[in-house]
C-alpha positions as CSV (number, residue, x, y, z in Angstrom):
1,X,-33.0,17.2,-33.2
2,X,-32.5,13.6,-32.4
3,X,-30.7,11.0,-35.4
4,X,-33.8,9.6,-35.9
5,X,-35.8,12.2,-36.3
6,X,-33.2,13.4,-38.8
7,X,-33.1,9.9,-40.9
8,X,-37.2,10.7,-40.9
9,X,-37.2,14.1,-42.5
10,X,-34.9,12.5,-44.9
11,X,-36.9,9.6,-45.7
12,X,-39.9,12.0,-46.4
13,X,-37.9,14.2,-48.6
14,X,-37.4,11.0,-50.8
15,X,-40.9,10.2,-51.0
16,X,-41.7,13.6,-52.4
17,X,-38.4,13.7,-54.7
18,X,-40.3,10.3,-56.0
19,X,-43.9,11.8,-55.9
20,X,-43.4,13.9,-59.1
21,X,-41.8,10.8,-61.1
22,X,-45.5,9.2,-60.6
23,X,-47.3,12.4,-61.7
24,X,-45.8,12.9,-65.4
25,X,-46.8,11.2,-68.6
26,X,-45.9,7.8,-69.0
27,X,-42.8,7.2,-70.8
28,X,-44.3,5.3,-73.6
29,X,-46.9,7.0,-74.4
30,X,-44.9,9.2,-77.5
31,X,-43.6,6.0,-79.1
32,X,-47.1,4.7,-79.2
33,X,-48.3,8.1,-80.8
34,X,-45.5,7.5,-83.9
35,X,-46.7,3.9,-84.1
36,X,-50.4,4.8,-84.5
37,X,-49.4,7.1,-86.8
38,X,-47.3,5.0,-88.9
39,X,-49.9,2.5,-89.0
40,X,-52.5,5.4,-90.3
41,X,-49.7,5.8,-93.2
42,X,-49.4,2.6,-94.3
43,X,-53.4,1.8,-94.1
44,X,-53.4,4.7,-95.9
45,X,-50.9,3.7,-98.3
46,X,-52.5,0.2,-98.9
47,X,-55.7,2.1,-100.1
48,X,-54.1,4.4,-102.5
49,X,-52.5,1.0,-103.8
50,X,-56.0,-0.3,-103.8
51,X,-57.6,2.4,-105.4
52,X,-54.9,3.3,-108.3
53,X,-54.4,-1.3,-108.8
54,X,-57.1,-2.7,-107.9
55,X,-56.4,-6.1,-106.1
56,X,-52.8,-7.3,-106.9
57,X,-50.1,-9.1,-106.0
58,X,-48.2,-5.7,-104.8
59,X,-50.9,-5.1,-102.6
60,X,-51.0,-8.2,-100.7
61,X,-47.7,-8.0,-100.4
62,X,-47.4,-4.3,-98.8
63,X,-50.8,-5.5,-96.9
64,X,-48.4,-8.1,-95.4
65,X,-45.6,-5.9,-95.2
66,X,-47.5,-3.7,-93.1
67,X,-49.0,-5.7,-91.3
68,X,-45.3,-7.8,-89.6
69,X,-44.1,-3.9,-89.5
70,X,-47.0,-2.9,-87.6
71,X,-46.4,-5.9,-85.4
72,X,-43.0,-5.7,-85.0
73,X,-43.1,-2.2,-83.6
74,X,-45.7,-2.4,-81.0
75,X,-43.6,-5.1,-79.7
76,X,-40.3,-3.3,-79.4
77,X,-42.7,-0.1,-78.1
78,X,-44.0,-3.0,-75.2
79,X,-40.6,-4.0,-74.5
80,X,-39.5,-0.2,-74.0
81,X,-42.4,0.1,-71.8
82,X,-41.7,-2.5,-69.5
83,X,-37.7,-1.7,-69.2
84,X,-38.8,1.8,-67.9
85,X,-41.4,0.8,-65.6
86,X,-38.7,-2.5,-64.4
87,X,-36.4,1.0,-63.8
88,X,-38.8,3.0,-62.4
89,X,-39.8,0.3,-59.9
90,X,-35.7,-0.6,-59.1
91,X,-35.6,3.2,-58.2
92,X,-38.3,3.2,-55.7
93,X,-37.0,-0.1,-54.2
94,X,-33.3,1.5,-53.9
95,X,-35.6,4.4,-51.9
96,X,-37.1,2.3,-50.0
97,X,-34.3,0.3,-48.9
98,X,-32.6,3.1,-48.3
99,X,-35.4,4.9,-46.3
100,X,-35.2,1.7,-44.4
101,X,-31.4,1.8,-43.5
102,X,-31.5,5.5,-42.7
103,X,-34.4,4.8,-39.9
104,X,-32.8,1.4,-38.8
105,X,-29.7,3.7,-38.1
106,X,-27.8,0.4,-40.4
107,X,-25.2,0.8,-43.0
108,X,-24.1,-1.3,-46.0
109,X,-20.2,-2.1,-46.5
110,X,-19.4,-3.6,-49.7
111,X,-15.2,-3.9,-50.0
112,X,-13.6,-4.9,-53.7
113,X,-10.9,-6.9,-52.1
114,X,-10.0,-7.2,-55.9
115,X,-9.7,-3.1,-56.4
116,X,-9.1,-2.7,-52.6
117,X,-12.2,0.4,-53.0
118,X,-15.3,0.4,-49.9
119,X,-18.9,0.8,-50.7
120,X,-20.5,3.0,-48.0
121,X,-24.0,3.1,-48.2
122,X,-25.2,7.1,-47.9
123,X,-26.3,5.8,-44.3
124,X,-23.3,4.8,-43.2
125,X,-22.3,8.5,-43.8
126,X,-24.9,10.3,-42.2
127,X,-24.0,7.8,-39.1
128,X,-20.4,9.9,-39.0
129,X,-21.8,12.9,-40.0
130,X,-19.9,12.8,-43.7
131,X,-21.0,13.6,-47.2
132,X,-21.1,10.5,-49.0
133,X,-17.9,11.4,-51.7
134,X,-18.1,10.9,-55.3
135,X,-15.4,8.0,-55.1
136,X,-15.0,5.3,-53.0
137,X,-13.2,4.7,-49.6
138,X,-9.8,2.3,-49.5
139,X,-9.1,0.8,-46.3
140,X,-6.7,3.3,-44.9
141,X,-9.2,5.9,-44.9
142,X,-11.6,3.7,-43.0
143,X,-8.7,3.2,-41.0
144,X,-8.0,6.5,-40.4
145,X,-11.6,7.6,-39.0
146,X,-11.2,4.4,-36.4
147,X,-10.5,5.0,-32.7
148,X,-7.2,4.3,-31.8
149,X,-7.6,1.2,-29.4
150,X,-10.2,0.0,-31.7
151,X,-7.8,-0.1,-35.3
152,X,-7.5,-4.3,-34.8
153,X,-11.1,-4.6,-35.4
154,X,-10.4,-2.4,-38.7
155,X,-7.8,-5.2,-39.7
156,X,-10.1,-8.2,-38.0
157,X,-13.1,-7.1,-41.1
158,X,-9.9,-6.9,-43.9
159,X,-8.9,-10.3,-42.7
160,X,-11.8,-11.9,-43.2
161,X,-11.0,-13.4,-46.2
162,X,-8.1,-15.4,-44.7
163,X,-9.8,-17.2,-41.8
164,X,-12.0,-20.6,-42.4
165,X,-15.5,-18.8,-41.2
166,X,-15.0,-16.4,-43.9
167,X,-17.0,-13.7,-42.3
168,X,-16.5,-11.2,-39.1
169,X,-18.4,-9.5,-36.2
170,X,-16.5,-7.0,-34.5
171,X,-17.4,-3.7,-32.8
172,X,-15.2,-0.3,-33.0
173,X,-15.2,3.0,-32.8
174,X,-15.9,5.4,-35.8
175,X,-14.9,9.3,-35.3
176,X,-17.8,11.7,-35.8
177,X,-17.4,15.0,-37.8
178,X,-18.5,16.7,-34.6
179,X,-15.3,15.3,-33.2
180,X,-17.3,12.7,-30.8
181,X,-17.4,8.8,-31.2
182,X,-20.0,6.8,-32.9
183,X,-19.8,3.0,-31.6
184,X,-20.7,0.3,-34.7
185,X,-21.2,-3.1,-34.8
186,X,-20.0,-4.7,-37.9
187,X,-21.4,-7.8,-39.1
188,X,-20.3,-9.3,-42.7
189,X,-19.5,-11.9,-45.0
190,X,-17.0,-12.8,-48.2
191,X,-18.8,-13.6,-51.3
192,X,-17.0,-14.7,-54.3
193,X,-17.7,-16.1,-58.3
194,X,-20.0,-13.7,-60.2
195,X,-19.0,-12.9,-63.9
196,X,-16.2,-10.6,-62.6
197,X,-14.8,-14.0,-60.3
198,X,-13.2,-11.4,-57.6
199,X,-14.1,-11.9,-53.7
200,X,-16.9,-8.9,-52.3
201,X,-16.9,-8.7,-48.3
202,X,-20.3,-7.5,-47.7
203,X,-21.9,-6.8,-44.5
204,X,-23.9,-4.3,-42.4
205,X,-22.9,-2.0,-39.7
206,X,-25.4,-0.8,-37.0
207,X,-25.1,2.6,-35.0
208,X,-25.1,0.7,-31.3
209,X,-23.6,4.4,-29.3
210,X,-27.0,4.8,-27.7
211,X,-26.6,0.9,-26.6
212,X,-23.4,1.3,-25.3
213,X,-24.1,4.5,-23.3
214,X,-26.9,2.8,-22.0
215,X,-24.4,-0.3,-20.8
216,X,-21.9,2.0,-19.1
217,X,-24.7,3.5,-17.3
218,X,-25.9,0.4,-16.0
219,X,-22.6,-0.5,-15.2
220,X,-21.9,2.7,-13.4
221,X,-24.9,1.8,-11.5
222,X,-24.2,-1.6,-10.5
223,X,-20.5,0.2,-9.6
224,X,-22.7,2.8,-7.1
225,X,-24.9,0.2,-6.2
226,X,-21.8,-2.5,-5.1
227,X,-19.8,0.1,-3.7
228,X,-23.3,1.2,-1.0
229,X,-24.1,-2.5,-0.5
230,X,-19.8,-3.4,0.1
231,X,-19.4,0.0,2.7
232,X,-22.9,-0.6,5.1
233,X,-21.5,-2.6,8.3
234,X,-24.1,-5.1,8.2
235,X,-23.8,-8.2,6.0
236,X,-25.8,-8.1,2.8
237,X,-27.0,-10.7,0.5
238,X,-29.8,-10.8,-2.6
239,X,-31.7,-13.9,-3.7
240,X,-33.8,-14.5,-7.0
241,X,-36.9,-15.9,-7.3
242,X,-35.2,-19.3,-7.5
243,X,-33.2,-19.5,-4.4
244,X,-29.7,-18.7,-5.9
245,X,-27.7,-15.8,-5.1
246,X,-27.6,-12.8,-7.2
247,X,-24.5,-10.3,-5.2
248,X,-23.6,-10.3,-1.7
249,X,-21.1,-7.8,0.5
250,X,-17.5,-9.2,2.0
251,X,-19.3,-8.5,5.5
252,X,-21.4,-11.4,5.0
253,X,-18.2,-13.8,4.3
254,X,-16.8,-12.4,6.9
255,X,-19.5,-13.3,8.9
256,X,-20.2,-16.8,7.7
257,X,-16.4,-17.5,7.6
258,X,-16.6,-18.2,3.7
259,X,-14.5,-17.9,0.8
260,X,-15.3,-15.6,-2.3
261,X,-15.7,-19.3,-4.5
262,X,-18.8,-20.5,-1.8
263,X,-20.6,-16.8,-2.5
264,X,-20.2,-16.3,-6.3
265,X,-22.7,-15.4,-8.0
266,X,-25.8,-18.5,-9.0
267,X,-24.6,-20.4,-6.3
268,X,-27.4,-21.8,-4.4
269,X,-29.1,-20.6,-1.1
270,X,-29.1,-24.6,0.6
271,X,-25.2,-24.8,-0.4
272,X,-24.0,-21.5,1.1
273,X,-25.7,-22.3,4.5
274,X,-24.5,-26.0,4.3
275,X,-21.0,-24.6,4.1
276,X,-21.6,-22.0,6.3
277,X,-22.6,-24.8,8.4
278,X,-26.1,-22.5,8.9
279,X,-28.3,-25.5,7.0
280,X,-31.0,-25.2,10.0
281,X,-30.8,-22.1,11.2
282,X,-31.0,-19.5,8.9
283,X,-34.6,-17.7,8.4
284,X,-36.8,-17.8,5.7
285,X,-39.5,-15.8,5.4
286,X,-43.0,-16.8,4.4
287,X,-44.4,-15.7,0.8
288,X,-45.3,-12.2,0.7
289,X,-44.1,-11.6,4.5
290,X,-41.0,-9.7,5.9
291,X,-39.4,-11.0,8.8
292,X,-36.8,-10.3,12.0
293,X,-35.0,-13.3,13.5
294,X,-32.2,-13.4,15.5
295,X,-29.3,-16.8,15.0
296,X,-26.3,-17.9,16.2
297,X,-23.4,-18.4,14.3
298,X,-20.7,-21.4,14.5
299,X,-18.3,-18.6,15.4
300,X,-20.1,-18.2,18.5
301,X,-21.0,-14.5,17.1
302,X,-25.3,-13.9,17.1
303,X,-26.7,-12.0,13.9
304,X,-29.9,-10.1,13.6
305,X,-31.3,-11.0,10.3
306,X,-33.9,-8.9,8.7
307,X,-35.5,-10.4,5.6
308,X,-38.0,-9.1,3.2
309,X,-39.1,-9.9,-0.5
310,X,-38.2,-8.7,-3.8
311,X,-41.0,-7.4,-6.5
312,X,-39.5,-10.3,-8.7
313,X,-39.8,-12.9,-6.2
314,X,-36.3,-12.7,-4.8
315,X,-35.4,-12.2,-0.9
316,X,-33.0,-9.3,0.4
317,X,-31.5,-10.5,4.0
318,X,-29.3,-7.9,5.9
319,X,-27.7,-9.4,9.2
320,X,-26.6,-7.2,11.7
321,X,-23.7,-8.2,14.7
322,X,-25.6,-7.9,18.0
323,X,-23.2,-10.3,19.6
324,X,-22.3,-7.3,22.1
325,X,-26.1,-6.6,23.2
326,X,-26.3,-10.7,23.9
327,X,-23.0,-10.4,25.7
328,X,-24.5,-7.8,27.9
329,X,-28.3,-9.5,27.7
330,X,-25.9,-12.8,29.1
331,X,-24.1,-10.6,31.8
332,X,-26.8,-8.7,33.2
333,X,-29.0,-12.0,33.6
334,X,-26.2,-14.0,35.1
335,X,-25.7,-10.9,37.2
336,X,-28.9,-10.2,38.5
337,X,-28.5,-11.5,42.3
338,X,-25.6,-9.9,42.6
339,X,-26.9,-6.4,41.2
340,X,-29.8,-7.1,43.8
341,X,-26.8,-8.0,46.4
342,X,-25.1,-5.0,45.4
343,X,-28.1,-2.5,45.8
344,X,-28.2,-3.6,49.0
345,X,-25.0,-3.0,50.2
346,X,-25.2,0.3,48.4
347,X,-28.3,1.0,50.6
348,X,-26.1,0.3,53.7
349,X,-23.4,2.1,52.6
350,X,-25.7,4.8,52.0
351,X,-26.5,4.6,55.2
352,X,-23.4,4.3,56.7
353,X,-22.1,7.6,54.5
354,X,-25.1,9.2,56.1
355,X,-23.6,8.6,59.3
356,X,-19.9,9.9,58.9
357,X,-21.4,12.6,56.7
358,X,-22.7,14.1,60.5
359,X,-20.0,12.5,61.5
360,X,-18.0,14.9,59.5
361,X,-19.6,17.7,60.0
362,X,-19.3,17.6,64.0
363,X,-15.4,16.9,63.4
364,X,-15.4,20.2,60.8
365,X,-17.1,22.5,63.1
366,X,-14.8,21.1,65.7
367,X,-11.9,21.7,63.3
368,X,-12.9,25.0,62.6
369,X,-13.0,26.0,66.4
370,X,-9.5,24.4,66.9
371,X,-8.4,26.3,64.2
372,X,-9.5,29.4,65.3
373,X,-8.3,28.8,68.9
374,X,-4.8,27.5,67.1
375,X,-4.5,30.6,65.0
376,X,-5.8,32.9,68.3
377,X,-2.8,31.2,70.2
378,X,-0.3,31.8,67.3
379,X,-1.1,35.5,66.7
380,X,-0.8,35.5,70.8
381,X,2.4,33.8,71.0
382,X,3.8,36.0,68.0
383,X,2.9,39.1,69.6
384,X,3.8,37.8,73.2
385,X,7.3,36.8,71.2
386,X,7.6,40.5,69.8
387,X,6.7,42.0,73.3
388,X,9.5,40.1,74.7
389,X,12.0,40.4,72.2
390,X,11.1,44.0,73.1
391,X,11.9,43.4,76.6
392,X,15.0,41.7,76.3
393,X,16.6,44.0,74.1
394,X,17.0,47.0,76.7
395,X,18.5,45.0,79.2
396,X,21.1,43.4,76.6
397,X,21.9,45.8,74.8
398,X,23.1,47.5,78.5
399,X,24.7,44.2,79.2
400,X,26.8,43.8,76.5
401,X,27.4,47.6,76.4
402,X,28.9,46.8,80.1
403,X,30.7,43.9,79.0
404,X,32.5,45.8,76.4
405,X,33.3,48.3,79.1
406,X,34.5,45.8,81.4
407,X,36.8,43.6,78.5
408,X,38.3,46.9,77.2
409,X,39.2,48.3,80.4
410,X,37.7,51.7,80.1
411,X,37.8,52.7,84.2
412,X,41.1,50.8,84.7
413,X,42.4,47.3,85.5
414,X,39.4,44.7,86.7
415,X,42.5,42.7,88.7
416,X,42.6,39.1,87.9
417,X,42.9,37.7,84.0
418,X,39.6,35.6,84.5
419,X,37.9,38.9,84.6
420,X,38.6,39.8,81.6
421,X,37.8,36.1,80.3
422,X,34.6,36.5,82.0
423,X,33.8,40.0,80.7
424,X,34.6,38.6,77.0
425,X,32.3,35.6,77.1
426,X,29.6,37.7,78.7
427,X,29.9,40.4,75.7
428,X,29.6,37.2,73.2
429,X,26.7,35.5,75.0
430,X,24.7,38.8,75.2
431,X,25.6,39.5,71.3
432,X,24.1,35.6,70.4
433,X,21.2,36.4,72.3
434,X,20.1,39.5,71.4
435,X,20.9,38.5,67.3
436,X,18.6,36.0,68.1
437,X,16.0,38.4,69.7
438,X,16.2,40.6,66.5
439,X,15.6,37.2,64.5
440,X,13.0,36.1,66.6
441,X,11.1,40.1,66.2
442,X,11.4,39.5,62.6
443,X,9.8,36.4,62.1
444,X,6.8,37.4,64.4
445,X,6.6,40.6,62.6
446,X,6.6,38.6,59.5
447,X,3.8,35.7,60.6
448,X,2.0,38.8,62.6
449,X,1.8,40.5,58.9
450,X,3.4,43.5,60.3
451,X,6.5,43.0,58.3
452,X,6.5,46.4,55.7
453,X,8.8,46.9,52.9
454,X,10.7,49.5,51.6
455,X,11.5,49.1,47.9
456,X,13.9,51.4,46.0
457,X,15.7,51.1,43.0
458,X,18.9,49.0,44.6
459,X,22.3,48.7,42.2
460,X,23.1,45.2,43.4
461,X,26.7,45.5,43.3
462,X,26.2,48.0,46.4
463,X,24.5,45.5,48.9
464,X,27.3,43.0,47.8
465,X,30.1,44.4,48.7
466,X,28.4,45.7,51.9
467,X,27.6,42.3,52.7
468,X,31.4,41.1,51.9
469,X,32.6,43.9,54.0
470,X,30.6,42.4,57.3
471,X,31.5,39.0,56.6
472,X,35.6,39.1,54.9
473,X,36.5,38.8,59.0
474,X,34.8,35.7,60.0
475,X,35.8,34.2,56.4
476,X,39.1,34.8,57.1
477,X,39.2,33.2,60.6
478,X,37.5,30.3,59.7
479,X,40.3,30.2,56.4
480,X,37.3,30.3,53.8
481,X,37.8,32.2,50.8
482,X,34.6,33.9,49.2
483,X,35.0,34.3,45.3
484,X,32.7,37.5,44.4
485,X,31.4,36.0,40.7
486,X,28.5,38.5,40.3
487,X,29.0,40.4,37.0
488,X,27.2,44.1,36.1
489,X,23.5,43.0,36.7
490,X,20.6,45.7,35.7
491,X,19.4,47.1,39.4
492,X,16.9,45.7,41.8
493,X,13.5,47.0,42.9
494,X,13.7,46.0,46.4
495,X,14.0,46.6,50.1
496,X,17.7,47.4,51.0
497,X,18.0,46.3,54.6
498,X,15.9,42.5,53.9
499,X,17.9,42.2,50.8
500,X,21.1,42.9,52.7
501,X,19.7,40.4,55.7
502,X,18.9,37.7,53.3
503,X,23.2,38.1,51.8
504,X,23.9,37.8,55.4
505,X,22.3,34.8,56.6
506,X,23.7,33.0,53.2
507,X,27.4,33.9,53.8
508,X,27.0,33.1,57.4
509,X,25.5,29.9,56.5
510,X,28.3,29.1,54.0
511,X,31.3,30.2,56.6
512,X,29.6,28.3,58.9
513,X,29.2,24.7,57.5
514,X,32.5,25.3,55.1
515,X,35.4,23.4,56.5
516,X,38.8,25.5,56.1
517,X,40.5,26.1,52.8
518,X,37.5,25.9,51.4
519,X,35.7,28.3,48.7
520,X,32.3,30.1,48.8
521,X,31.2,31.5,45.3
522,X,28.7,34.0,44.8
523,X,26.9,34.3,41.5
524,X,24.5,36.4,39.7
525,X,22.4,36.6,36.6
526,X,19.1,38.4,35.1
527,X,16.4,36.6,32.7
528,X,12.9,37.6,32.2
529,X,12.5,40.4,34.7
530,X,14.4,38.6,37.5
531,X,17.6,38.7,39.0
532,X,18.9,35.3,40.4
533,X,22.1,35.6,43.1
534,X,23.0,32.9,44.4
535,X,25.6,31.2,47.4
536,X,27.3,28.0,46.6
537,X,29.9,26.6,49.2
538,X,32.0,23.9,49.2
539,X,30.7,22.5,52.7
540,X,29.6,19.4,54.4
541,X,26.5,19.6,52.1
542,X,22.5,18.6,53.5
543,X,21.6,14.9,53.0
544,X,18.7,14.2,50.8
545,X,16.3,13.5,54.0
546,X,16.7,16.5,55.4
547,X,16.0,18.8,52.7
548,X,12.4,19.1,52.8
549,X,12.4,20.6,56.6
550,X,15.2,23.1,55.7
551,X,13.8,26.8,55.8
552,X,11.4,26.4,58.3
553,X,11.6,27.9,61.7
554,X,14.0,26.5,64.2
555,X,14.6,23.6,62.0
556,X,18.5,22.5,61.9
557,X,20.2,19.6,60.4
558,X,21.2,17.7,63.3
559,X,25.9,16.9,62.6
560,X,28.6,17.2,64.5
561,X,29.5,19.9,62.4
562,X,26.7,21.7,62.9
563,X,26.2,21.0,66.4
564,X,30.0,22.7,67.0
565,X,28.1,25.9,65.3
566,X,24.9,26.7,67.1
567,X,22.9,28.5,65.4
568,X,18.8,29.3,66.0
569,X,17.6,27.7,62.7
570,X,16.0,31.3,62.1
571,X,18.2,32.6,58.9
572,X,17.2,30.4,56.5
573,X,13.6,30.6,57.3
574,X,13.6,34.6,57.6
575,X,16.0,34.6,54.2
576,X,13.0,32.7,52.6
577,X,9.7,35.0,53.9
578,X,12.1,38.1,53.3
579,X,12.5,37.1,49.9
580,X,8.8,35.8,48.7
581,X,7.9,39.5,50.4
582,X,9.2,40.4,47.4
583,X,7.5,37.7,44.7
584,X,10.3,35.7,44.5
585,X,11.6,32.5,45.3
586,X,14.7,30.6,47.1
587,X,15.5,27.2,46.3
588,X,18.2,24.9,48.0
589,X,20.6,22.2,46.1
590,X,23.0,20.3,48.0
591,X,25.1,16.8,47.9
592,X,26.1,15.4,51.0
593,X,29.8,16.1,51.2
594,X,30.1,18.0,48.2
595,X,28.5,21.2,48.7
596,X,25.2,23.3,49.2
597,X,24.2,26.1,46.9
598,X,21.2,28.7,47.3
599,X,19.8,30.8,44.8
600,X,17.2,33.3,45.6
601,X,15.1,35.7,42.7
602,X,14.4,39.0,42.7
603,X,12.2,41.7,40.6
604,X,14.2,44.1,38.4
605,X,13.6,47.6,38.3
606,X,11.4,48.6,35.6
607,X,13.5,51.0,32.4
């Protein structure tokens, strides 16, 4: 149930507390019984007197006697009368006054600055929620039930006194005995003189909570509502009925290039645009109409302004920055011959594409016949490669085999020295050639796809030494030394014989383009299922141009040195197919003069 309806019930309960005051006998009526009676007894009296005397002097005298006492009393019974009914009717005022405060949610302060005591009328307690007390509050008390911000408007109402105005209006914050806050407004004055002479400070105090909820809402609202207006990307502004502004975004000084002084609040709308420098070209709508106008601002920017009235006779305008679409409105106007020039040529160029797209076509089917025929004559000349290799190898292998007959002197003495010079660079020529036969038959067997591999489970350590075993001689005439660096290494799943080929061509290689006293260092090392080996020398090194053609077949790098070494350009090129057979990869690093290393991966054998 609501305050008021409480202070209602109350003020009813008063009127029927009242009601049976109304309903009794008068309050005079017994004194005017005893006077009638006592008038009956002395007219009694008086006509005994009469009766046993006669007339006399004794009974005029009681006659008279009578009479002023008769008098006498009925005017001491009158005043009685009216001092009740002047209390009767004090009570019902004090009700209704009261009855009055209750609804009006009002109380009545009355301070004794003399005895320092409060007078709380019994409304002012049912504000807190108290029980009005048999005594009366000091100061401190008061104090005490105050919010703690508001305690100086406490001491503002017990100051009163001292300032010139003699009187205070102040607004605090009393505590509630259900442990909420009730806001008052107090509102007073000092009164002095009176028989007493001491000073009363005497004022009302209103409940205003209700009020005050009612502004923080509203101001919660405007809070919401400045916040929406201050985050939309348009510019926003509000009129009244009479022209002058009532709140505006920072979008719209932004826009208008203003300061927060030229859009506070009542200035008017013919000043803003006349700063704004806007005087003649900002819209305004006709009465009762909305409208949509688009302006140009100083800045050079263009705003879309939409206006539309207010129920109160105010206008709401919200401008929007279309300065991009104008831009582009601008562009594609200015550039409308040359959008029609350009569709033109595109319809040429069409055209044209038309053209080399049969164009195209013709060369790709003739592409893909020289292709084939290219391919048809590789597969031909690697087959008519392995078909001779074949051939060749009989007869060499007989003429070396002769040669080595001849040099060794098997069947006795040939005669002249030269013969045996002969025989010797006959057994090296036929060796050269047929190595690079067997070269040659590997590579065609390779690009014929006829190239099979044997993998086994291959300890690496045993094609290395191999390897050193078949090349230690050659080192050692060319005075190269070959440093074994490859540690235990987990084994290999790989083909033996390409593995061992690959070791070869690289040592060769090394011996080959290493000058004497140099050093060739072989190196090994496993990561992520691959082994890595690798052959770094000491050499004449590769220059930087010629490293991309190295590894393809028949490809050499054209030095002295290497032209004193000849060579087929076949190992490198073999080393590399060998290994990516296997899925791996070689890669080559060299400086020029300072060395050449090449590393080649392998797969491990799976645990």
């Amino acid at each position: 149930m609501s305050d008021a309806t409480t202070t209602r019930s109350e003020a009813l309960k008063w009127e029927e507390a009242a009601a049976p005051r109304r309903r009794v006998l008068p309050a005079g009526l017994l004194p005017r019984i005893a006077l009638g009676i006592s008038g009956l007894a002395l007219a009694a009296l008086n006509v005994a007197l009469y009766f046993q005397d006669g007339p006399s002097r004794a009974l005029i005298f009681s006659a008279l006697l009578s009479g002023g006492y008769m008098v006498l009393a009925y005017m001491l019974v009158r005043l009685r009368e009216s001092k009740i009914e002047a209390d009767v009717a004090l009570v019902e005022n004090q009700h209704r006054f009261d009855m009055a405060f209750a609804g009006a949610r009002c109380g009545i302060w009355d301070w004794d600055i003399a005895t320092n005591r409060v007078y709380w009328s019994s409304a002012m307690f049912d504000m807190v929620g108290l029980k009005q007390p048999s005594k009366r509050l000091t100061p401190a008390e008061i104090k005490a039930l105050a919010h703690p911000d508001d305690e100086g408007a406490i001491d503002e109402i017990m100051d009163a006194a001292q300032r010139a105005s003699r009187s205070y209006d102040t607004t605090f914050r009393l505590r509630h005995a259900d442990g909420g806050w009730v806001w008052m407004h107090a509102k007073g004055q000092v009164w002095g003189g009176g028989r007493s002479g001491s000073e009363r400070l005497v004022g009302i105090t209103i409940d205003i909570t209700d009020q005050k909820i009612a502004e923080a809402r509203v101001s919660e609202a405007n809070e919401r509502l400045r916040d929406a207006i201050e985050s939309v990307g348009e510019a926003f502004v509000l009129w009244d009925a009479n022209n002058r502004l009532v709140t505006a975004n920072s979008k719209l000084a932004e826009f208008l290039n203003l300061d927060e002084q030229a859009l506070r609040a009542g200035a008017t709308r013919a000043d803003v645009m006349a700063r704004a420098g806007l005087s003649d070209v900002w819209p305004e709508a006709d009465a009762g109409a909305d409208s949509v106008s688009e302006i140009r601002l100083p800045s050079g920017r263009w705003l879309q302004i939409s206006e539309r009235r207010t129920k109160s006779g105010g206008r709401v305008n919200v401008g929007t920055d279309i300065t991009a679409i104008k831009e582009q409105e601008a562009a594609l106007t200015d550039n409308k011959s040359a959008l029609e020039k350009t569709v033109r040529d595109l319809e040429s160029s069409r055209r044209k594409l038309q053209e080399q797209a049969r164009q195209l076509v013709d060369l790709a089917e003739k592409y893909a016949a020289e292709k084939t025929r290219a391919e048809t004559a590789n597969r031909s000349k690697s087959e008519f490669l392995a078909n001779m290799s074949h051939e060749l190898r009989t007869p060499l292998n007989a003429i070396i085999g002769f040669s080595e007959i001849m040099e060794s002197g098997l069947f006795g003495d040939l005669g002249s020295p030269k013969y045996k010079e002969y025989a010797t660079d006959i057994r090296a020529s036929g060796a050269h050639l047929l190595e690079l036969i067997n070269d040659i038959l590997d590579m065609s067997k390779i690009e014929a796809g006829r190239m099979t591999l044997e993998t086994q489970r291959l300890p690496i350590r045993e094609v290395v030494e191999e390897s050193l075993r078949l090349v230690s001689g050659r080192a050692e005439v060319a005075s190269v030394k070959i440093v074994d660096a490859i540690e235990d290494m987990p084994a290999l799943e790989a083909d033996k014989r390409a593995v061992k080929q690959v070791l070869l061509n690289l040592l060769s290689n090394a011996i080959k383009f290493t000058p004497a006293g140099g050093s060739i260092y072989l190196r090994g090392s496993a990561q992520d299922g691959m082994a890595t080996i690798a052959v770094e020398d000491t050499g004449i090194g590769i220059p930087a141009s010629a490293l991309p053609k190295i590894g393809r077949p028949f490809e050499q790098v054209e030095s002295h040195h290497a032209k004193s070494h000849k060579g087929t350009g076949l190992g490198l090129a073999l080393s590399r197919s060998l290994v990516e057979m296997h899925g791996g990869t070689l890669t080559i690093e060299s400086t020029e003069g300072v060395g050449t290393k090449v590393s080649f991966t392998l797969p491990l054998a799976q645990i």
